[in-house]
Backbone as a printed PyTorch tensor [residue, N CA C, xyz], in Angstrom:
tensor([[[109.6640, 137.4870, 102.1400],
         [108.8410, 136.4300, 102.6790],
         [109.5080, 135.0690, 102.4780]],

        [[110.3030, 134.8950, 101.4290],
         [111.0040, 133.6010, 101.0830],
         [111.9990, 133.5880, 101.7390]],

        [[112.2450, 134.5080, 101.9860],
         [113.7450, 134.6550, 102.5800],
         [113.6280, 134.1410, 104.3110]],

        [[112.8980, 134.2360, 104.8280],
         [112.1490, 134.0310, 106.1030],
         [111.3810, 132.4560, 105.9480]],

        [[110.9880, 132.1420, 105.4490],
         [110.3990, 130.6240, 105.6260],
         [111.7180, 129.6790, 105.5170]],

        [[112.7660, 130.6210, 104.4320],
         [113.9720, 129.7050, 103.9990],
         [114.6150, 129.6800, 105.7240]],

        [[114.7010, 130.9910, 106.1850],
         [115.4720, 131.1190, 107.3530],
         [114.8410, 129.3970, 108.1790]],

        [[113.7310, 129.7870, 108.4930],
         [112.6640, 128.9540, 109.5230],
         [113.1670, 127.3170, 108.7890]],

        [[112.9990, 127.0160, 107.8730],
         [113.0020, 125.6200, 107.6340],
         [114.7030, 125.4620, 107.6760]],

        [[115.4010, 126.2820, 107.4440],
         [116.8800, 125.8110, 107.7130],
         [117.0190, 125.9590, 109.5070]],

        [[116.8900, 126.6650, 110.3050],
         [116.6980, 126.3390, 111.6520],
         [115.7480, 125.0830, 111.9140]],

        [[114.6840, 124.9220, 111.7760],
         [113.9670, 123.5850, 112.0370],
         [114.7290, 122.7660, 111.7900]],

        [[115.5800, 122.1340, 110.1090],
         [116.3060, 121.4260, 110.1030],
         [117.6040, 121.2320, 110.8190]],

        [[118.3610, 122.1990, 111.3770],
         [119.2340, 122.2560, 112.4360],
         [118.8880, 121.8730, 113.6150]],

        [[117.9450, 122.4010, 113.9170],
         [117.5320, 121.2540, 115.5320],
         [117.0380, 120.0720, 115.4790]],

        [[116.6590, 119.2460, 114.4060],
         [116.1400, 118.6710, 114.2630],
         [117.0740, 117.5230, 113.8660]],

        [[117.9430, 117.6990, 112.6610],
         [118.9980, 117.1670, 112.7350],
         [120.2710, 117.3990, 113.5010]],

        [[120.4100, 118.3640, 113.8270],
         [121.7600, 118.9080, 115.0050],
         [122.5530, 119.0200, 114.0730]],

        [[123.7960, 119.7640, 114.1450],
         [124.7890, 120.4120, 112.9020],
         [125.6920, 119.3270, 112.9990]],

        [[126.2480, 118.9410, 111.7810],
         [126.9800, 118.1940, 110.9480],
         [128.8300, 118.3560, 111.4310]],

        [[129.1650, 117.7280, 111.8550],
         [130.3650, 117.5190, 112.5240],
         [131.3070, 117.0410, 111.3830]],

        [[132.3240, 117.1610, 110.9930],
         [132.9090, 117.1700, 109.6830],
         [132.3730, 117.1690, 108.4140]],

        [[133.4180, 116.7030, 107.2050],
         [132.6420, 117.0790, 106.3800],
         [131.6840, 115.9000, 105.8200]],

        [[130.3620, 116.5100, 105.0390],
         [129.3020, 115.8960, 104.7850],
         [129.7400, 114.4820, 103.7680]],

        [[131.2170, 114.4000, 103.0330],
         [130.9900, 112.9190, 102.1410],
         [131.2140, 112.0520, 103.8560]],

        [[132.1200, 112.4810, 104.4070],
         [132.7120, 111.2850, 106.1190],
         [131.1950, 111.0280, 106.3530]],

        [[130.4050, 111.4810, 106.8790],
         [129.3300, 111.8610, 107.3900],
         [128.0370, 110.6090, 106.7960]],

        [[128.2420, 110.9440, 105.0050],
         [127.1420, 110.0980, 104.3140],
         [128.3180, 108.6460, 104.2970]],

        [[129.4930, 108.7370, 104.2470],
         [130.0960, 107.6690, 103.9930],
         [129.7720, 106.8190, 105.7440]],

        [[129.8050, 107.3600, 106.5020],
         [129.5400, 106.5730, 107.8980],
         [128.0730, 105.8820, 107.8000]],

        [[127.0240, 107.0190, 107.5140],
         [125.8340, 106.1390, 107.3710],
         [125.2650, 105.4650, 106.5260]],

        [[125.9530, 105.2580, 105.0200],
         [125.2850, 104.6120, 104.4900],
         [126.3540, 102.9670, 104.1550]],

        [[127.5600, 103.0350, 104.3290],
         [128.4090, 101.7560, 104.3330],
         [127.5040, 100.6930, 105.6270]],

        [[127.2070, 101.0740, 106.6410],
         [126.3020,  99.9060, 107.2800],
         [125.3400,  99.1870, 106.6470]],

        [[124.4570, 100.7710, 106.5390],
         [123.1710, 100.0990, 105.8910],
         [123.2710,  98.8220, 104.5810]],

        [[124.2300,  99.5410, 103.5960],
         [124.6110,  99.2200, 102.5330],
         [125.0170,  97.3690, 103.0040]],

        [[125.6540,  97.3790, 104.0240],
         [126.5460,  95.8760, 104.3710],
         [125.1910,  95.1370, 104.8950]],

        [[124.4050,  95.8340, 105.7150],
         [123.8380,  95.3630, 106.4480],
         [122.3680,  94.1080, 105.3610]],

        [[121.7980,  95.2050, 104.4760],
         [121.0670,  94.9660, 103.0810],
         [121.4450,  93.7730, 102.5070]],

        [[123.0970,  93.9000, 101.8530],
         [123.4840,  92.8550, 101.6190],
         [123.7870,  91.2590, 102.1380]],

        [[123.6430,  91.9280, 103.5620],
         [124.0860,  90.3540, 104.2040],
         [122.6330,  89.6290, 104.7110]],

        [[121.3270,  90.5280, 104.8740],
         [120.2960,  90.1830, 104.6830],
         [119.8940,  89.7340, 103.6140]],

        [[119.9950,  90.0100, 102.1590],
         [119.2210,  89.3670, 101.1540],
         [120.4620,  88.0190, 100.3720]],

        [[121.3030,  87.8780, 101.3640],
         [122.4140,  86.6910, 100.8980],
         [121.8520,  85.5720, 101.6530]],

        [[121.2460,  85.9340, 102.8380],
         [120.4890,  85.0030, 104.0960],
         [119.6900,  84.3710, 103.3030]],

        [[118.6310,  85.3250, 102.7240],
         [117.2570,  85.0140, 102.4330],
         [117.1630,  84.2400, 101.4270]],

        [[117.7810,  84.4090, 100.6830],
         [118.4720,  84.4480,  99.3420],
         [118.6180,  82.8770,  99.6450]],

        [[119.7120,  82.6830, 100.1510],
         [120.2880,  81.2750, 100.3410],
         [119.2540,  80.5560, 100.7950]],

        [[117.8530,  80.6950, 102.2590],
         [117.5230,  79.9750, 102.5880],
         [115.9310,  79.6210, 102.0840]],

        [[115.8420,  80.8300, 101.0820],
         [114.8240,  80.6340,  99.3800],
         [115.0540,  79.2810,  98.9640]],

        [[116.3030,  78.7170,  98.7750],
         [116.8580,  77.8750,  97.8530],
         [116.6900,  76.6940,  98.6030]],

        [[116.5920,  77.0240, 100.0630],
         [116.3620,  75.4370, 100.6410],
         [115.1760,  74.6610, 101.0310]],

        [[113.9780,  75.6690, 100.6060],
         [112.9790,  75.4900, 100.9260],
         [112.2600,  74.6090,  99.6690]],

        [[111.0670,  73.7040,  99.8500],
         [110.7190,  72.8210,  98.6550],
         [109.8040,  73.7420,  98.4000]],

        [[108.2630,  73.6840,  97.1970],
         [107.8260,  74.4980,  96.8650],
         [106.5580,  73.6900,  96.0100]],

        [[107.1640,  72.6530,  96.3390],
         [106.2210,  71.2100,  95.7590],
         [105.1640,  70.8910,  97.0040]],

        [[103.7220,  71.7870,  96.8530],
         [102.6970,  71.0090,  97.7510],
         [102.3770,  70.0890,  97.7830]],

        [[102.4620,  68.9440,  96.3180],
         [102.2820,  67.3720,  96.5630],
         [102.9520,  67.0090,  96.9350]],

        [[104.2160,  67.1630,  97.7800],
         [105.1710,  66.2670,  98.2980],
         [104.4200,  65.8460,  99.8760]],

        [[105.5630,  64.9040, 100.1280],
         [105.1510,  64.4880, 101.4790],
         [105.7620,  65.0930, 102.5130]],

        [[106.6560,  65.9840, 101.9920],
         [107.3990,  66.9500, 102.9600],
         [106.1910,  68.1440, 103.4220]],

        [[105.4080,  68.3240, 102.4030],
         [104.8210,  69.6710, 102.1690],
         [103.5160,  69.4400, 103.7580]],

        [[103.1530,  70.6480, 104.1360],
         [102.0830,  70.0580, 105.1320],
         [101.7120,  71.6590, 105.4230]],

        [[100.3390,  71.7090, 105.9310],
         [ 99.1410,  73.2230, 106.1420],
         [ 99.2790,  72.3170, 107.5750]],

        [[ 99.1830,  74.1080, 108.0750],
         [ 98.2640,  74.0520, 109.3840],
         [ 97.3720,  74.8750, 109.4970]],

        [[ 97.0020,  75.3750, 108.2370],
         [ 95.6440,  76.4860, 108.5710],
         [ 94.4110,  76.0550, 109.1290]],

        [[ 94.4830,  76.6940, 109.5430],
         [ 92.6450,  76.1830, 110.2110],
         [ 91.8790,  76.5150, 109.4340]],

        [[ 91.7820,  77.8980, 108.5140],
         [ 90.9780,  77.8980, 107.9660],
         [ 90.4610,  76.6580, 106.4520]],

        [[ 91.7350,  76.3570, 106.1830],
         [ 91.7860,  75.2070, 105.1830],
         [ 91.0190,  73.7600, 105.9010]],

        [[ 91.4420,  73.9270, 106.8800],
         [ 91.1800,  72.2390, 107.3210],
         [ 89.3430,  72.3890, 107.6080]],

        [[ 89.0550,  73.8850, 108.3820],
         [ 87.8070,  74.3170, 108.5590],
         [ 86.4150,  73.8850, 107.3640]],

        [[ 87.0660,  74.8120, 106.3450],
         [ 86.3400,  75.3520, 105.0960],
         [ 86.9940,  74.4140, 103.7870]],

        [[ 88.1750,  73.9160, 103.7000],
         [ 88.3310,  73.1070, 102.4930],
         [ 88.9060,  74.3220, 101.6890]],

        [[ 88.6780,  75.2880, 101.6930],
         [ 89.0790,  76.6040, 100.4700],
         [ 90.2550,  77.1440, 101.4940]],

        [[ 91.5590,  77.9100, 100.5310],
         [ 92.1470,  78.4370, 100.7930],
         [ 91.9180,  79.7140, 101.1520]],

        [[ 92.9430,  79.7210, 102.4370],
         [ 92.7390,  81.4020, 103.1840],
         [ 92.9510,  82.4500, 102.3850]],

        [[ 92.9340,  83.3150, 103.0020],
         [ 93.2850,  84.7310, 102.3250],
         [ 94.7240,  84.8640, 102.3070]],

        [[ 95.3610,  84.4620, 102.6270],
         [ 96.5590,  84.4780, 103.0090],
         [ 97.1850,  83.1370, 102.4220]],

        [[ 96.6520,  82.3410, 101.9940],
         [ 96.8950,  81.1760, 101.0370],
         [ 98.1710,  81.1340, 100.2540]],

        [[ 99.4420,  80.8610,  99.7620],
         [100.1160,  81.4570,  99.2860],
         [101.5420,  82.1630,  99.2120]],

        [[101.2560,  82.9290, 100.4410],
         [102.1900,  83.9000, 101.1140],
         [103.5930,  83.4550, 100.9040]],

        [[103.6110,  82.3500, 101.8970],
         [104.8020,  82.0540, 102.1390],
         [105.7990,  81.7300, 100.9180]],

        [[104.9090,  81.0260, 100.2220],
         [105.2860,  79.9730,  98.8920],
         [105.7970,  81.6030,  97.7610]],

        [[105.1690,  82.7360,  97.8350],
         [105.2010,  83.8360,  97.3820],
         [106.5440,  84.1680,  97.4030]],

        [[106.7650,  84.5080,  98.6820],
         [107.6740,  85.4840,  99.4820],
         [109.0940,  84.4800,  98.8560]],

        [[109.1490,  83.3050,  99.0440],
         [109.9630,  82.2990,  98.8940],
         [110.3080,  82.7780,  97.1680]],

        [[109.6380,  82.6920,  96.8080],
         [109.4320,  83.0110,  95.2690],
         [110.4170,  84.4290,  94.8710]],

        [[109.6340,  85.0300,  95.2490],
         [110.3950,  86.5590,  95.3300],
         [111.8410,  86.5640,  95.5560]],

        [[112.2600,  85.7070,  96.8510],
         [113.4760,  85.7260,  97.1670],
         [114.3370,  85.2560,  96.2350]],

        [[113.9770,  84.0400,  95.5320],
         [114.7340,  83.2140,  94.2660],
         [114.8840,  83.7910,  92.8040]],

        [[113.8150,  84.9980,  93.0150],
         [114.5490,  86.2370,  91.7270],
         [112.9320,  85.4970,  90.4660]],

        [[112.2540,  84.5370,  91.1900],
         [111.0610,  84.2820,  90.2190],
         [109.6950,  85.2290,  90.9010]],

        [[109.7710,  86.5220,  90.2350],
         [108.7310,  87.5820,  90.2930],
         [107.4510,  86.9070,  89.6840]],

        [[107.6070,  86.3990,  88.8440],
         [106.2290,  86.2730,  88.0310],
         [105.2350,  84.7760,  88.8120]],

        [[106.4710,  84.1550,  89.1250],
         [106.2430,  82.9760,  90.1440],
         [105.1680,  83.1490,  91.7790]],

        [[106.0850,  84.2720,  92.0600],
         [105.8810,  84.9480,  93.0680],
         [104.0970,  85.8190,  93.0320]],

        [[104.0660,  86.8190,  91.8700],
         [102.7260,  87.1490,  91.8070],
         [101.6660,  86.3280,  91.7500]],

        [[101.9540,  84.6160,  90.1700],
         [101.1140,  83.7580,  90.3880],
         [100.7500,  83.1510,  92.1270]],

        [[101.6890,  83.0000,  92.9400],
         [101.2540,  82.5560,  94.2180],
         [ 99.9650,  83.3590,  95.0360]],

        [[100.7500,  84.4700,  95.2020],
         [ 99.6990,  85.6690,  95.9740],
         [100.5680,  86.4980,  95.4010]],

        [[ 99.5840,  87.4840,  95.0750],
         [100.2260,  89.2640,  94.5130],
         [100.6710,  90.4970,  95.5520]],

        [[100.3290,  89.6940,  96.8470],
         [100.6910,  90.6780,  98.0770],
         [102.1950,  89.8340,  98.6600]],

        [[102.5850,  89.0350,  98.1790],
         [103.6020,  88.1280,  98.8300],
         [105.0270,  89.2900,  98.2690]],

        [[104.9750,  89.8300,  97.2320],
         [105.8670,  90.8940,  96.5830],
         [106.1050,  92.2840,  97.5030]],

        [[105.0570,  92.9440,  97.7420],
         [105.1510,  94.2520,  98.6410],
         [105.7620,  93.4540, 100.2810]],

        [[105.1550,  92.7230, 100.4480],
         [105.6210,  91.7520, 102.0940],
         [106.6350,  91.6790, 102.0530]],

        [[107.4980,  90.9400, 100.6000],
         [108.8050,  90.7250, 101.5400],
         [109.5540,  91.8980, 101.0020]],

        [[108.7850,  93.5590, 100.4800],
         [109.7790,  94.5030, 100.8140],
         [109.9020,  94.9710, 101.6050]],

        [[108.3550,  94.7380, 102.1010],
         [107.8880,  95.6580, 103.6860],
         [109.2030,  95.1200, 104.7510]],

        [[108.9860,  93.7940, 104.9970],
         [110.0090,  92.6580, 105.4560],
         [111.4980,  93.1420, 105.2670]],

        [[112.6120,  92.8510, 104.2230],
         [113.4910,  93.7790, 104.1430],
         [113.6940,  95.0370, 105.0240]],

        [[112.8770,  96.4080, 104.4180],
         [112.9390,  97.3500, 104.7890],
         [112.8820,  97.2770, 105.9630]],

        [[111.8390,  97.0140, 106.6440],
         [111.5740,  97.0200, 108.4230],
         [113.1000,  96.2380, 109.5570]],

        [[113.1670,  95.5400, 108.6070],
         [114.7410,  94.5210, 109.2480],
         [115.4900,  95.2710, 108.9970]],

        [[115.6020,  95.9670, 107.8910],
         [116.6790,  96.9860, 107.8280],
         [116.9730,  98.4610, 108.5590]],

        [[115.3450,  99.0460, 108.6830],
         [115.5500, 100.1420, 109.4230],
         [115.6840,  99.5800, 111.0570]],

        [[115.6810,  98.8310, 111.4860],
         [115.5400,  98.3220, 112.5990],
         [117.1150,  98.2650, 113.3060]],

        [[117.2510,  97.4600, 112.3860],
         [118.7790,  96.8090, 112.6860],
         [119.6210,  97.9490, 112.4410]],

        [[119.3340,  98.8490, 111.7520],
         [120.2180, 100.4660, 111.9330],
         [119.9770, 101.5800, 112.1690]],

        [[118.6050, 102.0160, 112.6580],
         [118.0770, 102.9600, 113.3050],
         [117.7730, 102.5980, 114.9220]],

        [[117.6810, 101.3330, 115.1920],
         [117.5650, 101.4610, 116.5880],
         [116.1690, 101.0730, 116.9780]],

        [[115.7750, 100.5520, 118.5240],
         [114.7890, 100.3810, 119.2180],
         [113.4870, 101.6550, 119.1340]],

        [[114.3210, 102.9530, 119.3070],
         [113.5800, 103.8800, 119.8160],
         [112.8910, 104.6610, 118.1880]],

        [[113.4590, 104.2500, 117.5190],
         [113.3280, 105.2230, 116.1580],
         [111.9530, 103.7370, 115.3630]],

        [[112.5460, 102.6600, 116.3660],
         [111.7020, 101.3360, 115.3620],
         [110.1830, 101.4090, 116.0920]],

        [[110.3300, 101.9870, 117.4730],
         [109.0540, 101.9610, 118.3260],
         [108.5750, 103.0280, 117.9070]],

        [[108.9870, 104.1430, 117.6810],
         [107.9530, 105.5140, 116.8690],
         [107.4540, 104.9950, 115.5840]],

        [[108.3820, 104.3390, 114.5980],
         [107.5360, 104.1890, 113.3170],
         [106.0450, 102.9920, 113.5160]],

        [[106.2870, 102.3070, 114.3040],
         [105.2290, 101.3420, 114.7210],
         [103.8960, 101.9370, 115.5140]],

        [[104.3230, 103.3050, 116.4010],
         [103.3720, 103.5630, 117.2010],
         [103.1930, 104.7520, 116.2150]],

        [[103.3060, 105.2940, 115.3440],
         [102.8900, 106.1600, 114.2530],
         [101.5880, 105.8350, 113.9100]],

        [[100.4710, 106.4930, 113.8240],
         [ 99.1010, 106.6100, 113.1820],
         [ 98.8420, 106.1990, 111.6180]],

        [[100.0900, 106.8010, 110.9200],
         [ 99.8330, 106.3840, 109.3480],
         [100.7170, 105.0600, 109.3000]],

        [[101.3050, 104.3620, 109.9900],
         [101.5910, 102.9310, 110.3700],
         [100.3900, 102.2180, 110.4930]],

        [[ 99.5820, 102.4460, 111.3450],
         [ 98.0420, 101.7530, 112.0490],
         [ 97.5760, 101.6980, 110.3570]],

        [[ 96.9440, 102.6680, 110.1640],
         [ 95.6430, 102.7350, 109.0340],
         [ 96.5360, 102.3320, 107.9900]],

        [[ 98.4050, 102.4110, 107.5270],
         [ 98.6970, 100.9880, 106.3820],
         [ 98.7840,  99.7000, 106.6880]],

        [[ 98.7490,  99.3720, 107.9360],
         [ 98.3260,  98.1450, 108.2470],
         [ 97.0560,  97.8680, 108.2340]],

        [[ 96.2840,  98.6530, 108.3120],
         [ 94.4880,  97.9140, 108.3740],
         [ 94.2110,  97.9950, 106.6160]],

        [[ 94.6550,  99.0880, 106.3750],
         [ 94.5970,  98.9700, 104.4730],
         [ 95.1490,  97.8410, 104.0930]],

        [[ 96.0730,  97.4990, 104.4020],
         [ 96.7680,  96.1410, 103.9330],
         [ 95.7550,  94.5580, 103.8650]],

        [[ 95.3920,  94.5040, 105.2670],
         [ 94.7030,  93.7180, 105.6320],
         [ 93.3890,  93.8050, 104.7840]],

        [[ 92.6250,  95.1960, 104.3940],
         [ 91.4760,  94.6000, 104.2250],
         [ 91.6800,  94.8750, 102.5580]],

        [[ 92.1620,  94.7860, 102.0890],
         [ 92.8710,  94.6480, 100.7040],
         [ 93.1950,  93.5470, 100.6040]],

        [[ 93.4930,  92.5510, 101.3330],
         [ 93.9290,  91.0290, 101.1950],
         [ 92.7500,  90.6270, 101.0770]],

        [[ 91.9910,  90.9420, 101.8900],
         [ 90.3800,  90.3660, 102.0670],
         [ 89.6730,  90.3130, 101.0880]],

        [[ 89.6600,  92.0290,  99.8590],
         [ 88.9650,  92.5620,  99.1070],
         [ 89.2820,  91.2130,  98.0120]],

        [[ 91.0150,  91.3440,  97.7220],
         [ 91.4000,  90.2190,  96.9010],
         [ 91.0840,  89.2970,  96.7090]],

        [[ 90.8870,  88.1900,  98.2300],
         [ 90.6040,  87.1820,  98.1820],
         [ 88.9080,  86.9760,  97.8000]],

        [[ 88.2270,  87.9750,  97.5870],
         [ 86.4730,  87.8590,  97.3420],
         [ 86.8530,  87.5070,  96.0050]],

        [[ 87.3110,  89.4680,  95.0350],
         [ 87.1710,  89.0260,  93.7400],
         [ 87.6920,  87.7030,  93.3530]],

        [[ 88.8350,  86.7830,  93.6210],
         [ 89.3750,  85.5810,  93.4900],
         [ 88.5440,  84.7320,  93.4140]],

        [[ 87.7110,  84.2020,  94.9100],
         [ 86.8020,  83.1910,  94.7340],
         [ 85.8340,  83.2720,  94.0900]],

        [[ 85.1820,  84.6180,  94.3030],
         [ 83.3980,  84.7480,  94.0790],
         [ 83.5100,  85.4530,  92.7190]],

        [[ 84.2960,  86.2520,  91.6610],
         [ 83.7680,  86.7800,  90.1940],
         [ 84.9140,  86.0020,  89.2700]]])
C-alpha cells in the first residue's frame, strides 16, 4: 500500500514539476542565485531609502492626509504604518512594534510578494492573488487591524 501512494505522489510530482534536466546542485544553483541577488538588491533599496525618510511628526516637513484624522481628530487604524514599516527597514524592531505592531508582518508580506513576483512571473503572481486562502488572509488581516485598533482606544 506504501509502496503505491509512494509510486502516485512521485508521478504527481513529475508532472507537476516536469523531470529535472541536469544535475540537481546546476538546477538549485540557477534558481536560487536570482532570487538570492534579487532579495539583496531589494532590502539595500529599502534599506537606503529608510534612512532618508524623517520620522519626526513635529516637524514642518511632517504632514497627514488622512481623512479619517482630520474627520475624527483620533488616529486611524492604520495610524502608524508607514512610520512602522520605515522603522523595520532601519533594523529598529522595537521602534517599529511601538509604532503599529502590524507594520512588522507588512513589510514581510511586502518583501516577499516583490520578491515572488519579480521571479516567479505574472502568471504564477496572478494565481497566488486569485487564490481563495489569499482572499480570507487578506480579510483576516484587515479585521485584525480593526480588532487592534478597539482594544487600543477603548480598554
Amino acid at each position: 500500500m506504501w509502496d503505491q501512494l509512494r509510486n502516485q505522489l512521485k508521478s504527481f510530482l513529475i508532472l507537476e514539476a516536469g523531470p529535472l534536466t541536469g544535475p540537481v546542485p546546476n538546477f538549485i544553483f540557477r534558481s536560487f542565485i536570482p532570487l538570492l541577488l534579487s532579495t539583496l538588491i531589494l532590502l539595500t533599496i529599502a534599506i537606503s531609502i529608510s534612512f532618508q525618510i524623517p520620522l519626526d511628526t513635529e516637524s514642518e516637513h511632517w504632514f497627514t492626509i488622512c481623512w479619517w484624522k482630520h474627520l475624527t481628530g483620533w488616529d486611524c487604524p492604520g495610524c502608524g504604518l508607514t512610520r512602522s514599516v520605515i522603522c523595520f527597514f532601519r533594523g529598529d524592531f522595537s521602534g517599529s512594534w511601538e509604532y503599529h505592531p502590524f507594520g512588522i508582518p507588512i513589510s514581510i508580506l511586502g518583501i516577499s510578494g516583490f520578491i515572488i513576483r519579480l521571479n516567479l512571473g505574472k502568471q504564477v503572481w496572478r494565481k497566488i492573488l486569485e487564490n481563495r486562502f489569499t482572499e480570507v488572509f487578506a480579510y483576516l488581516g484587515v479585521i485584525s487591524i480593526f480588532v487592534w485598533y478597539f482594544f487600543k482606544h477603548f480598554y
